[in-house]
SEDRENLO-174456 format. One line per 8 residues: for each residue x, y, z of C-alpha. Coordinates in pm, 1 decimal. Layout:
N
X/Y/Z ~ ...
END
This chain:
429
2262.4/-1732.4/850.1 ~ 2185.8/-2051.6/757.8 ~ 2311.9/-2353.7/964.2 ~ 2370.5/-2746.0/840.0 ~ 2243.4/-3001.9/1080.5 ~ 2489.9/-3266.4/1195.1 ~ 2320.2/-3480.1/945.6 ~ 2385.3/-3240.8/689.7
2725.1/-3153.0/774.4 ~ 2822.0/-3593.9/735.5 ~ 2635.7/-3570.8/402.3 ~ 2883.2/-3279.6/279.1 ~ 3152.9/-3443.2/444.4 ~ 3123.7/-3719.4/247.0 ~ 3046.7/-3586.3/-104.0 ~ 3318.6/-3347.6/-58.9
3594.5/-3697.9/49.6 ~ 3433.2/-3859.5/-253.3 ~ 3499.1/-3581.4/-524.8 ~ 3829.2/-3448.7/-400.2 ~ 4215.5/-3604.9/-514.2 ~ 4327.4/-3771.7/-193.4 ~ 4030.1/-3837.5/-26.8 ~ 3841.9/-4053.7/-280.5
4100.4/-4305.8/-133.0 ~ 3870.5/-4322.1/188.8 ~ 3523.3/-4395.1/6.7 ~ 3583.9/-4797.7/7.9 ~ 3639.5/-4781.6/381.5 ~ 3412.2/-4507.3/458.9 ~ 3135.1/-4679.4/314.6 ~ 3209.4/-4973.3/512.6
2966.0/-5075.2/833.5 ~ 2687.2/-4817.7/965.8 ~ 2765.1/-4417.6/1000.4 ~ 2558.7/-4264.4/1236.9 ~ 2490.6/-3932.7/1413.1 ~ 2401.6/-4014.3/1835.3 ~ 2341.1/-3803.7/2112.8 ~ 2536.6/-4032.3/2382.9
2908.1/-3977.3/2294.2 ~ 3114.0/-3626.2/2332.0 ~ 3264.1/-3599.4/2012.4 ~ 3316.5/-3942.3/1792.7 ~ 3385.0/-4300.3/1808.0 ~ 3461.7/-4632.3/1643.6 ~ 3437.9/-4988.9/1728.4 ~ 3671.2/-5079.4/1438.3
3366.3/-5094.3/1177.9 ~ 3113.4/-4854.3/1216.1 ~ 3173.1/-4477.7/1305.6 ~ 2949.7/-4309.5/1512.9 ~ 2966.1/-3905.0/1533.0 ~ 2820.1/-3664.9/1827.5 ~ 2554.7/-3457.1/1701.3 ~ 2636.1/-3192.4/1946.6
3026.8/-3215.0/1816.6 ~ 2978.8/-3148.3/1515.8 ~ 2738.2/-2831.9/1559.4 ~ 2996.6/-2703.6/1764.0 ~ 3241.1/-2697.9/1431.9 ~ 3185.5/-2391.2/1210.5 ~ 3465.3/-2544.4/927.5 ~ 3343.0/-2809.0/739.0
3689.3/-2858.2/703.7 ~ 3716.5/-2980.3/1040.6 ~ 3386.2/-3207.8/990.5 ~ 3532.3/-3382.4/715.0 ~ 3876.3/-3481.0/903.2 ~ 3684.4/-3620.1/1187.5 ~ 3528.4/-3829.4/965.1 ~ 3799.8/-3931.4/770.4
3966.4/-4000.6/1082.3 ~ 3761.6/-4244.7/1218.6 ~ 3787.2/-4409.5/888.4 ~ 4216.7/-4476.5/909.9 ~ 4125.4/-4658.1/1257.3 ~ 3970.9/-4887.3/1025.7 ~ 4203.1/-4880.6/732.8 ~ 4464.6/-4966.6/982.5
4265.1/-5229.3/1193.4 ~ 4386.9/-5053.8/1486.8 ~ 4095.4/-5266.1/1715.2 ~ 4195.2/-5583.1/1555.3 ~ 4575.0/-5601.3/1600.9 ~ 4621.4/-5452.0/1922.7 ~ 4424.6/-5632.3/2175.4 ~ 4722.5/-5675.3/2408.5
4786.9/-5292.4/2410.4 ~ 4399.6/-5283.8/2432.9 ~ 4420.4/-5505.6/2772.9 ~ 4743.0/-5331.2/2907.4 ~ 4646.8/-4978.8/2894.5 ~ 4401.4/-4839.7/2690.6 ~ 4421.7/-4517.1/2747.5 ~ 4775.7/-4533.3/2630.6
4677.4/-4725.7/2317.1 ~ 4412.7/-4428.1/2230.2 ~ 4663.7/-4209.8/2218.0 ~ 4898.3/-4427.0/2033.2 ~ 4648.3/-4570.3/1747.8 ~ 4555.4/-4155.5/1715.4 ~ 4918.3/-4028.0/1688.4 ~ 4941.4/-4273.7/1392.9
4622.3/-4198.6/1246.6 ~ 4668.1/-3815.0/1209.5 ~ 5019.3/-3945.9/1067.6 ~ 4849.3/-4081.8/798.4 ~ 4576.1/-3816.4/691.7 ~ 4856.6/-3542.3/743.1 ~ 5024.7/-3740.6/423.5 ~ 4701.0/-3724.9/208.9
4693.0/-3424.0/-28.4 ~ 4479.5/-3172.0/44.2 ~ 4547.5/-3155.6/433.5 ~ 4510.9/-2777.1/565.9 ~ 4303.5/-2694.7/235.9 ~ 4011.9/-2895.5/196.9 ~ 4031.0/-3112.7/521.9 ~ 4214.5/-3009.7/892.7
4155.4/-3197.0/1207.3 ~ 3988.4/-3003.1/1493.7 ~ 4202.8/-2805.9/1718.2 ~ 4371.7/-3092.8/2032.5 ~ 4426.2/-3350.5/1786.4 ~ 4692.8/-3607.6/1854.4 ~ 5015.0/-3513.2/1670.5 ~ 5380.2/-3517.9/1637.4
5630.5/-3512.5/1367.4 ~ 5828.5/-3718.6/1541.0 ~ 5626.3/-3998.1/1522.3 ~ 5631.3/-4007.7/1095.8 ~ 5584.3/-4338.9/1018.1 ~ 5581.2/-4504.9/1342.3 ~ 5335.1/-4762.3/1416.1 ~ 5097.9/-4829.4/1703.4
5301.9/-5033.7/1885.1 ~ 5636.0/-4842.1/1832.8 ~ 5475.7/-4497.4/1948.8 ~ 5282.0/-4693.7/2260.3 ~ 5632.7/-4847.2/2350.2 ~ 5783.3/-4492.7/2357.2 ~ 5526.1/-4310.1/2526.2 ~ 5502.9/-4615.9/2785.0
5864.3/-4725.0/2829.0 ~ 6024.7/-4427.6/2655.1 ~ 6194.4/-4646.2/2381.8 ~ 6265.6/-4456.3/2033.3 ~ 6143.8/-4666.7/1755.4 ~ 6560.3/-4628.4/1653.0 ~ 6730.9/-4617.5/1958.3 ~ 6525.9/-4856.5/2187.6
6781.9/-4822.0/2428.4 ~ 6766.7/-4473.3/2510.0 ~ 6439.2/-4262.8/2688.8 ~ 6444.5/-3962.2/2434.7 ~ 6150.2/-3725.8/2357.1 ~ 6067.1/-3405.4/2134.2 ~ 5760.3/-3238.0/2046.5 ~ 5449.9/-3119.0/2304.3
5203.1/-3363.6/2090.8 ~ 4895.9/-3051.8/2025.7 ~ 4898.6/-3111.5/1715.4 ~ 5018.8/-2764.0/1591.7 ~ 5419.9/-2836.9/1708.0 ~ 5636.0/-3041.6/1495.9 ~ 5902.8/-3112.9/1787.0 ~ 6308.8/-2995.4/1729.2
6434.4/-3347.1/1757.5 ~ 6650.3/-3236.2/2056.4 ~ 6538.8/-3477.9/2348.1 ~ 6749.2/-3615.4/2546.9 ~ 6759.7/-3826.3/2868.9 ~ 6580.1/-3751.1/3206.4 ~ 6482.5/-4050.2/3322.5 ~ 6179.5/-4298.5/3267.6
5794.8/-4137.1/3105.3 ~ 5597.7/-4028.7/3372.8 ~ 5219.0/-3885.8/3393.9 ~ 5179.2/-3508.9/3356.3 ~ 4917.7/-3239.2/3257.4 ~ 4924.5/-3076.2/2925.4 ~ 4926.3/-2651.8/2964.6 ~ 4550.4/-2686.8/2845.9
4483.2/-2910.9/3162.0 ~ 4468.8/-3244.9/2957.7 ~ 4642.6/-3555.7/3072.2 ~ 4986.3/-3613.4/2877.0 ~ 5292.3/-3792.5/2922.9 ~ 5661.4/-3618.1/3003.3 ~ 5935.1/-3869.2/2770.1 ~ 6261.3/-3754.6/2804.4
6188.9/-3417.5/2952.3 ~ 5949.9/-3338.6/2667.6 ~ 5556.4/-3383.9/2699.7 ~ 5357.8/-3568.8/2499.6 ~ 4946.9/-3509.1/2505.5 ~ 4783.1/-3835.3/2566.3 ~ 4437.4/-3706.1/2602.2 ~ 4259.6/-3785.2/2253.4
3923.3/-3593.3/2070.3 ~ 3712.6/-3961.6/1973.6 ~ 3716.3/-4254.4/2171.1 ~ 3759.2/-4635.4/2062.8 ~ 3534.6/-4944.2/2129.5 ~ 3712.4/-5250.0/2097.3 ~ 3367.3/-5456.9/2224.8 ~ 3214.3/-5388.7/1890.4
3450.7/-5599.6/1691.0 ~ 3509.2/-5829.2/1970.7 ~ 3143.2/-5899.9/1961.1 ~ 3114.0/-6007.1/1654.4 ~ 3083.9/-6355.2/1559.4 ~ 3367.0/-6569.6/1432.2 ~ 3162.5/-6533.9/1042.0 ~ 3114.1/-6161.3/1081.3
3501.9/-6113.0/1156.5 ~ 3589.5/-6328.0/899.2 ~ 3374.1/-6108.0/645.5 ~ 3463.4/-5764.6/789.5 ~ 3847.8/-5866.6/728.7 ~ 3737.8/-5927.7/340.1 ~ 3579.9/-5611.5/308.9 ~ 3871.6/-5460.3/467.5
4141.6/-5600.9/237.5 ~ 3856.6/-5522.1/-49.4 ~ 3877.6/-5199.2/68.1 ~ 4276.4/-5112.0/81.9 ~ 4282.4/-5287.4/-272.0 ~ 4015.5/-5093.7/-393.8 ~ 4236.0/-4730.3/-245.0 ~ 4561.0/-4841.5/-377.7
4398.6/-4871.0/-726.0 ~ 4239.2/-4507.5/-662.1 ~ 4617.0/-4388.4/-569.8 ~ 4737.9/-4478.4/-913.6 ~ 4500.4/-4379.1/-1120.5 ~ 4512.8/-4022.7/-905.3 ~ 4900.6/-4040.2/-940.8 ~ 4922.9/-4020.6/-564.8
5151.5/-4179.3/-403.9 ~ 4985.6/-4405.1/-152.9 ~ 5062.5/-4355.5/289.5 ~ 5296.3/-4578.3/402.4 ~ 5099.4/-4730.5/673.8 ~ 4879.8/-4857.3/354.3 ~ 5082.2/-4947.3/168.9 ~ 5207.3/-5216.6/483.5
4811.8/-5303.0/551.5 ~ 4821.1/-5396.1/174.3 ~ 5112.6/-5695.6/189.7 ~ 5021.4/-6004.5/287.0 ~ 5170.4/-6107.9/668.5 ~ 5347.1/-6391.9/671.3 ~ 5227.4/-6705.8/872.5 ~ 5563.2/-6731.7/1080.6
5475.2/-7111.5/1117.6 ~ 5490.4/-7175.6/744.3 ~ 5834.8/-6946.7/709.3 ~ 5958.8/-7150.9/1045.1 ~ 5889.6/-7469.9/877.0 ~ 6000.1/-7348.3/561.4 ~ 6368.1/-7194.2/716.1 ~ 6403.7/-7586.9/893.8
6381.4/-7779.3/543.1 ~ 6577.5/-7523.4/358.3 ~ 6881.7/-7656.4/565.8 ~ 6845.2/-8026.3/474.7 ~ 7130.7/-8178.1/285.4 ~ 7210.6/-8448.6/3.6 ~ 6857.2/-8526.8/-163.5 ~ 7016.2/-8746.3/-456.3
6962.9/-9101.3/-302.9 ~ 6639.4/-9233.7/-207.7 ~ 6571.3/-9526.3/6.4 ~ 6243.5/-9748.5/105.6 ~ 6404.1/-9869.0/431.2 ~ 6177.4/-9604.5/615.0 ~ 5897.8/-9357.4/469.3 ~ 5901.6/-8999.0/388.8
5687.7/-8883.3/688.2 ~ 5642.3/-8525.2/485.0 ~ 5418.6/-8693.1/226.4 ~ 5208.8/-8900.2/483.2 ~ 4949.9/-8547.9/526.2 ~ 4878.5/-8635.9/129.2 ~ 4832.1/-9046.7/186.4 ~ 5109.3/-9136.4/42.2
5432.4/-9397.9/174.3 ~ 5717.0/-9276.7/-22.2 ~ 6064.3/-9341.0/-27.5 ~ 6263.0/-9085.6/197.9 ~ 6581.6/-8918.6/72.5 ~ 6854.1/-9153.5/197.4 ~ 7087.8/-8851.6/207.9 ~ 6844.1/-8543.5/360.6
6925.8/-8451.0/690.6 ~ 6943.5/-8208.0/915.4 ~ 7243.4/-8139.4/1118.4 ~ 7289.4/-7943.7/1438.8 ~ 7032.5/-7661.6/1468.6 ~ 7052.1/-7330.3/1747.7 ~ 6736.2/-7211.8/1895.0 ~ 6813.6/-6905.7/2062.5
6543.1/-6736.7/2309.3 ~ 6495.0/-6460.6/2441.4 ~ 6481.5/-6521.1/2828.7 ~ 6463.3/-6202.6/2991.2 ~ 6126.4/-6163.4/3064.2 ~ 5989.7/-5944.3/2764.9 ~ 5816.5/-6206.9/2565.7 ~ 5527.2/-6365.8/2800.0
5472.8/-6730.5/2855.1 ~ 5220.9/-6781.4/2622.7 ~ 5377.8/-6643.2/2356.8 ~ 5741.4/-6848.7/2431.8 ~ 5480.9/-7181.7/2479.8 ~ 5335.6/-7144.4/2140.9 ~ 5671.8/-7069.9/1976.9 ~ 5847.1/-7355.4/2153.6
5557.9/-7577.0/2097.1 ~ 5581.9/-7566.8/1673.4 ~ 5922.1/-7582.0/1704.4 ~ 5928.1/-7890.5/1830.8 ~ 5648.7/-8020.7/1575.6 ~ 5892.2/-7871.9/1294.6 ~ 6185.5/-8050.1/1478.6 ~ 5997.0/-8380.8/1522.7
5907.1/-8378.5/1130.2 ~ 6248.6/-8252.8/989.9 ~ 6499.3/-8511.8/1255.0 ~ 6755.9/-8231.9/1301.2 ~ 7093.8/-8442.0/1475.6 ~ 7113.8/-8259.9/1766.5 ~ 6929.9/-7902.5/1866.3 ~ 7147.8/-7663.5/2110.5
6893.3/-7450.0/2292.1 ~ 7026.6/-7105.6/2450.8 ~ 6852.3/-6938.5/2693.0 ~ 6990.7/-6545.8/2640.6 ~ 6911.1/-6226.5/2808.1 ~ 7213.8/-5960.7/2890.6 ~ 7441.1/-6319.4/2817.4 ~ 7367.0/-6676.6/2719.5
7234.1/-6795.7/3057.8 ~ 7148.4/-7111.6/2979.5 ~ 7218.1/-7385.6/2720.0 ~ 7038.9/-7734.0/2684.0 ~ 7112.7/-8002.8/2420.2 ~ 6840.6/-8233.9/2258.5 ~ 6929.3/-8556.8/2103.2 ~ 6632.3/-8720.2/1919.0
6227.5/-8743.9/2105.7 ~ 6180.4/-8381.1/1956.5 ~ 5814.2/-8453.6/1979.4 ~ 5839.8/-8366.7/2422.0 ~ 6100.9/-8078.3/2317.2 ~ 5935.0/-7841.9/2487.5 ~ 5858.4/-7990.0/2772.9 ~ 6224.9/-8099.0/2844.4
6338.4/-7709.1/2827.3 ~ 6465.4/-7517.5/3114.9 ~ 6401.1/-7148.5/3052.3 ~ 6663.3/-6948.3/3208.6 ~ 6748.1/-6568.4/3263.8 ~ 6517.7/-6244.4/3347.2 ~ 6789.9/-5951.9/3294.3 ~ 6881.5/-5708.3/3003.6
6888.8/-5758.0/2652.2 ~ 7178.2/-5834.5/2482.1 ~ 7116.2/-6056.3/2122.0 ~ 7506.1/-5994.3/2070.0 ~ 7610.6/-6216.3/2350.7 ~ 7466.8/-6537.9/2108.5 ~ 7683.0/-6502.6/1844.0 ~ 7985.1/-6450.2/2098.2
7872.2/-6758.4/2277.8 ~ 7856.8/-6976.5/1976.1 ~ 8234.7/-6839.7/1856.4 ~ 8346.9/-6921.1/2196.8 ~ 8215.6/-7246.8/2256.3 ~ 8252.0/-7375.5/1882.7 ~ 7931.2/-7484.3/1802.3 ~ 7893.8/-7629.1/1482.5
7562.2/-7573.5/1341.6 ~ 7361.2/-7548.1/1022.0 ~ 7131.4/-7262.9/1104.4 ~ 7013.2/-7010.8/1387.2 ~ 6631.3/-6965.4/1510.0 ~ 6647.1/-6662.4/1724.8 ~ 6309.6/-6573.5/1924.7 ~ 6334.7/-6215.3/2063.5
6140.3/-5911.3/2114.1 ~ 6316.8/-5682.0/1856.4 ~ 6399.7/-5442.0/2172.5 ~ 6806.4/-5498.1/2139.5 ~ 7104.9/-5339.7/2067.8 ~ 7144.6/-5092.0/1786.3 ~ 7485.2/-5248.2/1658.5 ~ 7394.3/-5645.5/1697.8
7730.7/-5778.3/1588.5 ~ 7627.4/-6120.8/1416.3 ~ 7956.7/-6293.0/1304.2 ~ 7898.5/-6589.9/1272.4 ~ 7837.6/-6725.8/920.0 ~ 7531.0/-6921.4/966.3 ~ 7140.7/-6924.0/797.0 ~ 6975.0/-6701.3/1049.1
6573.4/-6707.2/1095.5 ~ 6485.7/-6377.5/1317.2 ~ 6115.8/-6482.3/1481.7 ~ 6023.7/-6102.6/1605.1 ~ 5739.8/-6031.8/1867.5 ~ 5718.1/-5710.6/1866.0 ~ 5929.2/-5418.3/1712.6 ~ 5779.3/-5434.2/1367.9
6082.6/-5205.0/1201.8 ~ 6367.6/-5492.9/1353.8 ~ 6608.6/-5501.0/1121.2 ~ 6931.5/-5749.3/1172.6 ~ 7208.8/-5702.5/1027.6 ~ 7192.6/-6064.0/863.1 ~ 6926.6/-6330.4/815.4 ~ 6585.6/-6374.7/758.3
6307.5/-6180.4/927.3 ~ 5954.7/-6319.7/1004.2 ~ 5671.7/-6106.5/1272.5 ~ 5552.6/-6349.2/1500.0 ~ 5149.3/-6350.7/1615.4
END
C-alpha cells in the first residue's frame, strides 16, 4: 500500500484546510512564518510564528484526519498569540501554561465545523468541556490555584482532561490542586478531587518570538491582526459563525492609560467660564497657552487598591505612577487612597503635589480579598467623592455589593471575564 511522506501528508493537510467550510478560516494564519518538517522534536512545536512538525510523528498517524488537526492546531497558538500575552505564566510555570494555552486551543478547533469528520486531534489531546470558553489565564488559574473562572472562591473540578470525557460538572471541594499521574502514566493535576491531564502532545517555544527584534514583532503583530481580519471575513461569507476566542483577538484592547485619563476628565465640573489668570495645562502638549475653564474642577477622587498581595509591585508601581501623572494634570481637590484586602486597611489623604503621589503612599494589607469592604467603608465613613478608581485582581467575591452611587472605573489585572455589578471596566497590561 502506498504511504505519504511527512512532507506529503503537510501538503494534503493543507489543501484539504484550504478547500473545506471551517477550515479555510486557518489559511491567513497558516500561511504565516515558515512550516517545516524536522527530525529533532517528538511530535510538533511552535514558537508563536512558525510551526515546525516531527517527521517521525506524523508517519506514525495513519488518519490524515489526525495530520490535519495537528496542524491546524499549532496554527490557534498563533491566532490566539498564546506566546505573546502570557509571558508571566511563561516565567511562572511553563509546564502549567502548556497545558493551559492547549486546553484552550482544542476549545477552539472543537467549535470549527467539520471537527470528528474531516479533522480530529490525535488521541491524548488536551481537553475538557468544562473549560468552553475559558481563556489561558482563567484555565491556568484553576488548574494552579483551583479557582473556577465563576466561582473564584471555591477549588471545584470535573472532567479527567483525555480529551475523549466531557466532565459531569459535579466537583466539589477537597482541598487545594495537587500533582498526580494520569491512568496512562502522564503527569496531570487532581482539582477538586477530579484530575486534570497536564501532559500535552506539541511543545511551545517562547524564545522564538522573544528573539525577534523590536521591527520583526512589530510586523508579525500586523500580519497577525491581517490575519484574524482576513478569517472573520471568510466566516461570513461561509455563514459560520466565528469562535469566540476570535472573535475577542479581533477587538481592539483598550490602552487602560487613555480610559484612566479619560474616566479622570469625565468627572470635571462647570466648563462655562473661562479665565486667563492661569493656562490650560491640557493644551500645552499642542503649543498652545489657553485660557483654562474658570469653573472645571475636580473634586474629591477614591483610589482604591488592592493590597493583599495578588497584584506584584511592579504592576501596583506602574499603576500608581500614571495615576499620579493623571492626578497632577486634572488638580482633583483632595484624593482618599484605600489600601483594601479582606477590609480597608489603610487610608491616606492627598492634598495638592500630586506629581510625588506615589511616592507619599503607604501600601497596607496582605490578607483575603474582599472588594465589598470599600463600598462599606466609604458609607461608613461618609466620604464624599466624585468617582471611584478601583485597582484589583478580578479574584473577588461573587456578590460584590457596590452601593454606593458613584462613577466607578474597574482597572482589572487579571480575570479577563470580571464583571462588576456597576461601573466601567478597563484590562490593565
Amino acid at each position: 500500500m502506498f504511504k505519504l511522506t511527512a512532507e506529503e501528508k503537510l501538503r494534503k493537510s493543507r489543501n484539504t484546510i484550504y478547500t473545506n467550510r471551517g477550515g479555510c478560516i486557518m489559511a491567513p494564519v497558516l500561511s504565516m512564518g515558515q512550516s517545516s518538517i524536522v527530525q529533532d522534536i517528538p511530535t510538533a512545536a511552535t514558537n508563536g510564528r512558525d510551526k515546525f512538525y516531527s517527521s517521525a510523528y506524523f508517519d506514525s498517524l495513519e488518519d490524515i484526519r489526525e495530520v490535519i488537526g495537528v496542524d491546524m492546531h499549532e496554527g490557534v497558538h498563533i491566532f490566539l498569540r498564546h506566546m505573546q500575552r502570557h509571558p508571566d505564566l511563561i516565567k511562572e510555570d511553563f509546564a502549567l501554561f502548556n497545558a493551559a494555552a492547549d486546553y484552550a486551543d482544542n476549545d477552539f478547533l472543537y467549535q470549527i465545523p467539520g471537527y470528528g469528520e474531516w479533522f480530529v486531534l490525535p488521541k491524548g489531546h488536551l481537553y475538557d468541556a468544562k473549560f468552553h470558553g475559558w481563556s489561558v489565564r482563567e484555565i491556568y488559574d484553576f488548574l494552579k490555584n483551583g479557582r473556577d473562572k465563576d466561582k473564584p472562591e471555591d477549588n471545584q473540578g470535573q472532567g479527567d482532561g483525555q480529551g475523549d470525557e466531557q466532565g459531569d460538572g459535579q466537583g466539589n471541594d477537597n482541598g487545594p490542586p495537587s500533582d498526580c499521574t494520569m491512568p496512562d502514566g502522564s503527569t496531570g493535576r487532581e482539582v477538586g478531587g477530579k484530575k486534570y491531564k497536564t501532559e500535552t502532545l506539541d511543545e511551545h517555544d517562547p524564545n522564538g518570538y522573544n528573539n525577534m527584534s523590536e521591527a520583526e514583532q512589530e510586523q508579525h503583530e500586523k500580519e497577525i491582526t491581517r490575519a484574524i481580519h482576513e478569517a472573520s471575513v471568510l466566516c461570513g461569507t461561509q455563514d459560520m459563525g466565528m469562535p469566540r476566542q476570535l472573535a475577542q483577538a479581533q477587538e481592539r484592547e483598550a490602552d487602560w492609560r487613555e480610559v484612566t485619563q479619560q474616566f479622570f476628565q469625565n468627572q470635571t465640573r462647570g466648563r462655562d467660564e473661562l479665565t486667563r489668570s492661569r493656562f490650560n495645562r491640557k493644551r500645552l502638549v499642542d503649543g498652545l497657552y489657553m485660557a483654562a475653564p474658570y469653573g472645571e474642577r475636580l473634586g474629591r477622587v477614591i483610589i482604591a487598591a488592592d493590597a493583599s498581595g495578588s497584584i506584584d509591585d511592579k504592576a501596583l508601581a506602574s499603576w500608581l505612577n500614571h495615576i499620579a501623572m493623571v492626578a497632577d494634570q486634572c488638580e482633583p481637590d483632595a484624593v482618599e487612597v484605600l489600601w483594601w484586602d479582606s477590609n480597608v486597611v489603610g487610608h491616606q489623604t492627598i492634598e495638592g503635589g500630586y506629581k510625588n503621589l506615589a511616592s507619599v503612599l503607604k501600601p497596607v494589607g496582605g490578607g483575603g480579598t474582599n472588594v465589598s469592604s470599600v463600598a462599606k467603608y466609604i458609607k461608613d465613613k461618609k466620604i464624599d467623592a466624585d468617582c471611584v478608581i478601583v485597582l484589583t485582581d478580578g479574584w473577588v467575591e461573587s456578590d460584590i455589593k457596590w452601593d454606593i452611587d458613584m462613577p466607578t472605573l474597574w482597572v482589572v489585572t487579571e480575570r479577563e471575564t470580571f464583571v462588576p455589578p456597576s461601573g466601567q471596566v478597563v484590562k490593565f497590561k
